[in-house]
N, C-alpha and C positions, 0 to 999 in steps of 0.2 A: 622317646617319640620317634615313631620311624622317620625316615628320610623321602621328602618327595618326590615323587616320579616326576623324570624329564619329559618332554615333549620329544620322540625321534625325529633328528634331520635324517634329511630334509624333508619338507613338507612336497606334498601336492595337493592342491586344491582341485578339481576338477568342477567346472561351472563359473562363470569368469560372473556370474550377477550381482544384486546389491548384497545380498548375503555369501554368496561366495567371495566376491572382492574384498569386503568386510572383513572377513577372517584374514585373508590373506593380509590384509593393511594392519589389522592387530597384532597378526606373530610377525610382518617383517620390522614393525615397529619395537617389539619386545626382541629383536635382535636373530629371528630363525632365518634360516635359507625359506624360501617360497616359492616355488613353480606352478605357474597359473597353466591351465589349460580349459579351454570352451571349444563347443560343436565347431561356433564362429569365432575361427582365429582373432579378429581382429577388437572381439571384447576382451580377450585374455591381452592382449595387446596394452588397449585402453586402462583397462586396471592395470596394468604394470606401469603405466606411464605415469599413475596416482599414487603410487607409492604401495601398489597389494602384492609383489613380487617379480619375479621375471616371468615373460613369456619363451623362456627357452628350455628344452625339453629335458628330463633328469632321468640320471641313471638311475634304471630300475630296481638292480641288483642294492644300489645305494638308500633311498627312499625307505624312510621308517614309519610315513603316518601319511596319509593320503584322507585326506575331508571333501567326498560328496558333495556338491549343494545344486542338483539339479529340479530339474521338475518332479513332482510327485510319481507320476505314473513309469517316469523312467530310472526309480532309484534302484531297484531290484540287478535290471541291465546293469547301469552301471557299476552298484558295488561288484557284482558277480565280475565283471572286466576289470575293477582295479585287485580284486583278490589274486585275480590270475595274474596281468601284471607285472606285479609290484608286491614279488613272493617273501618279500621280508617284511612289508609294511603291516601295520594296525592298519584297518580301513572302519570310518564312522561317515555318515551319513547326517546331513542338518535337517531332513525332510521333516515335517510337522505331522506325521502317521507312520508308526512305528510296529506297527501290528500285521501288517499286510504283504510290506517290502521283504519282514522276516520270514514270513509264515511261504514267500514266492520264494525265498534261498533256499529256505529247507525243500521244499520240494524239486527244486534243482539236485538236489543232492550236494549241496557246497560245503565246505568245508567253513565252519564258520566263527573258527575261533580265534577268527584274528580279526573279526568283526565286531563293532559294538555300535550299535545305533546313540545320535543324540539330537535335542530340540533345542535352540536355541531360541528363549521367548522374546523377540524383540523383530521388529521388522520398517516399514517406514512405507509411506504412498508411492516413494520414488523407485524406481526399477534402474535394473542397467549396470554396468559396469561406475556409470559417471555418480553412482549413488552410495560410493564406496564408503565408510567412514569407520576408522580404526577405534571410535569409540562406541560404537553401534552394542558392542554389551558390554559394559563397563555399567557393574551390580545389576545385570538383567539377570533373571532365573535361564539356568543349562541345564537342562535333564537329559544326564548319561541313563538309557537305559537296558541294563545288562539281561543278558539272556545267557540259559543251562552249557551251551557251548563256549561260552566267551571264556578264554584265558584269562587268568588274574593280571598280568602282563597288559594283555589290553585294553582292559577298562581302566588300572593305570596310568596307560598312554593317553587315553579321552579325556580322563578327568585331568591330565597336569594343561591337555588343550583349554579346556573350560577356564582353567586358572590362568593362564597365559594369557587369555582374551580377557582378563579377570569381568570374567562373569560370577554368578552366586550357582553353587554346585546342587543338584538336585536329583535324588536318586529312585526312579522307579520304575517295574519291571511294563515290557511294552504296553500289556493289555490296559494296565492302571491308567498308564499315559493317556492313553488315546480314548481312555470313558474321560479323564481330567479335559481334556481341550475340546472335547466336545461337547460341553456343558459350559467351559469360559471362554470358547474363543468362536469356535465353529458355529454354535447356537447363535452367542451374540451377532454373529456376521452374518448370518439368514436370516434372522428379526430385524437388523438392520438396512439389509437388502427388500425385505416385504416391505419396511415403513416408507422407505426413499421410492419404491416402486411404485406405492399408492401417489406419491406426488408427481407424476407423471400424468394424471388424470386433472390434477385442478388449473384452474382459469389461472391466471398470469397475476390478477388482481388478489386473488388469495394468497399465491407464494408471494406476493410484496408486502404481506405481514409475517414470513417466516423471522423465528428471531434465532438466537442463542440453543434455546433447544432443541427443537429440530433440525439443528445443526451435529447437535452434540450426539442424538439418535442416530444418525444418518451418515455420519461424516466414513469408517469403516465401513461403508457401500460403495466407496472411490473406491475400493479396491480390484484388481484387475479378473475379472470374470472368467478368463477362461486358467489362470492357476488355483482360482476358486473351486471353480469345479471338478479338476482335481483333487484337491485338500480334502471336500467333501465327498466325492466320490470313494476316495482310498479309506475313508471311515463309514459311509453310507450305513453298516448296519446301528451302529451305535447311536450317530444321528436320530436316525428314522426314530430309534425310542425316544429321547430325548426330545423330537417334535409331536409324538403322540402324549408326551407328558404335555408338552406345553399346549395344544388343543385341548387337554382337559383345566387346565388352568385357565385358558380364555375361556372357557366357558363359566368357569366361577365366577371370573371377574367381571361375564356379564350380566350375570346374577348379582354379583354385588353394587353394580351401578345401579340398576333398577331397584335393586331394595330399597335405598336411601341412604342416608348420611354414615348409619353409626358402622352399616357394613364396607364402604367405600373406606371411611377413614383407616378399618381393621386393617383391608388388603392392602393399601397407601403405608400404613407403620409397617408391614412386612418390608415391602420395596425398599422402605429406608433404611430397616434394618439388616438387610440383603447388604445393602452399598456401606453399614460399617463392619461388614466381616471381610472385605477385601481386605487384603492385606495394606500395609505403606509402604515404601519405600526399602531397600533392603529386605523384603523379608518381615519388618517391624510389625507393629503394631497398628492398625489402620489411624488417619489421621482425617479427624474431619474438618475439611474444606469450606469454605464460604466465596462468595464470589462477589466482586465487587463490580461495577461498570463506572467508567468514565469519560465525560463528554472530550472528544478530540477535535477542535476549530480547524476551518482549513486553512493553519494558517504557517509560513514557513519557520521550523523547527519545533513544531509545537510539537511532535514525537520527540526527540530528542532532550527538551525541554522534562516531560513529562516523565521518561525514563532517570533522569538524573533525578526528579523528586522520590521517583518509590527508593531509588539505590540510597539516596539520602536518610529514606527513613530507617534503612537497615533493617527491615524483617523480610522475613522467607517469603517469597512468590514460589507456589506450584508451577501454574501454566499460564500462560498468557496469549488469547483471541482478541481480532481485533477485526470489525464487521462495518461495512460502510451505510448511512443513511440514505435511502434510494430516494427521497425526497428534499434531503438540506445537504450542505454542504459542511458536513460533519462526520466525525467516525467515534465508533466504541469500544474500548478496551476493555477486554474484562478479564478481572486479574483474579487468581483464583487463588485464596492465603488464608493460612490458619483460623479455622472459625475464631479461637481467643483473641487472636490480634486484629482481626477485622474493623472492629472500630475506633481503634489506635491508627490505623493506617488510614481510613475513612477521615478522618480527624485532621491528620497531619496533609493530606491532598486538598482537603476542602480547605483547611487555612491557608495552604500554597495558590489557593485560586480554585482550584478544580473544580466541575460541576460531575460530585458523584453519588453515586446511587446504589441501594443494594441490588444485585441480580433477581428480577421476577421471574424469569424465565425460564 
């Protein structure tokens, strides 16, 4: 079996944010040299005071691997500046559109085989340097994606980065990439932006019946709008299909509402059977989920309390939300576990006291 590529020290990170600091918190943790730099010194600063590397400047001539992570529209600039540089290093790039930054080198005329683009599928609501966390991909999917000019050398050097971050390694060429995330990620975050967008229209008395669901619709519309539109502009053509599919689809679905029962339920077993081809966890096999609710009294340690019975019962929790009652003084957790063990756990709360319920919502 061949032998794995190292990561080249030392690193540069260039972009001191919650994905660039990120990385850097990952390899200085897995033991590599780290040198942060950002526009604004004083987030490269910040992340190096969290544990993402140093803010002091690295020999050029030295530096084997230099990791991108700025805004989308500015990734082209920058790889093209650290190639020049930092004439010994590999340089990748963590930007979420991989089609475009490429297709702006080559027409620079750059040199570009010590370039290899990659995406790192993991992100978080928080921004900033202060949003740093060295597990941020720890079994999140990395797609290295190699292009005609890459050195085998280099795509080496990206992929032992991915593993370094021990991320889950995922290989494909840019265009594939960028039709894949704009159908799981970019799409989802436009429909979730139109749903949240329409609730800016309703009376105060309506959102006071929002529950669990349109939370769950919605909640990926926190996300910050103007690297948004970015994201989406740097794939704009592929999108655009992607929403002309799905205008022909709402219009089925509004045929299938007015037809009646037996065509609603048809469209309704799609949806569901959409949601078991996601994958689980690792890569696996998808897992299907149930959700459970349980009443929280306001009353003191009653979290605390409540958290020691699920660890008590010893079965797996997914995720856990926790929503307040805008009219009692109560709160609701909703715990989201293996559909089989669901009324095992249901079982074991209710005899501990709990007032619980399965999720309608």
């Amino acid at each position: 079996m061949a032998r794995a590529a190292a990561v080249p020290q030392p690193v540069v990170v260039v972009g001191a944010g919650m994905v660039g600091s990120s990385v850097g918190c990952a390899l200085t943790e897995a033991g590599f040299r780290v040198h942060l730099e950002d526009a604004v010194p004083t987030h490269a600063q910040v992340a190096a005071s969290l544990g993402a590397g140093v803010a002091e400047p690295a020999d050029p001539d030295a530096v084997g691997l230099v990791v991108v992570a700025v805004p989308p529209r500015l990734l082209a600039d920058v790889v093209a500046d650290a190639l020049q540089r930092f004439p010994r290093a590999v340089v990748t790039d963590v930007g979420s559109v991989k089609s475009r930054p490429l297709a702006e080198l080559e027409r620079r005329g750059v040199d570009l085989g010590r370039y290899v683009g990659s995406h790192p599928m993991a992100g978080s609501h928080r921004a900033g340097p202060v949003a740093a966390d060295p597990f941020l991909f720890l079994d999140r999917t990395w797609v290295v994606c190699e292009h005609p000019s890459a050195r085998p050398e280099a795509v080496a050097a990206v992929e032992a980065l991915v593993q370094a971050c021990r991320a889950r390694l995922v290989r494909m060429d840019p265009v594939e990439h960028d039709a894949a995330v704009a159908r799981v990620s970019h799409l989802p975050h436009l429909v979730s932006s139109l749903v949240a967008g329409g609730l800016t229209d309703l009376p105060p008395e309506h959102l006071a019946l929002a529950g669990q669901g349109v939370r769950d619709v919605t909640r990926i519309a926190g996300g910050d709008p103007r690297l948004w539109e970015q994201i989406v502009g740097m794939n704009a053509d592929v999108i655009s299909v992607e929403l002309q599919s799905l205008q022909r689809r709402l219009e089925r679905l509004r045929e299938a509402v007015e037809s009646g029962p037996e065509a609603l339920v048809a469209w309704l077993e799609q949806g569901r059977e959409g949601t078991r081809r996601i994958p689980g966890k690792h890569g696996g096999a998808h897992t299907e989920w149930s959700r459970l609710v349980v009443e929280i009294p306001d009353a003191p340690n009653a979290l605390g309390r409540l958290f020691t019975d699920i660890g008590d019962a010893g079965l797996n929790v997914e995720d856990i939300t926790i929503e307040h009652d805008p009219t009692r003084r109560v709160g609701y957790l909703s715990l989201d576990v293996e559909a089989e063990v669901q009324p095992t756990l249901a079982a074991l709360l209710s005899d501990a006291g709990w007032s619980v319920e399965p999720a309608t919502d």
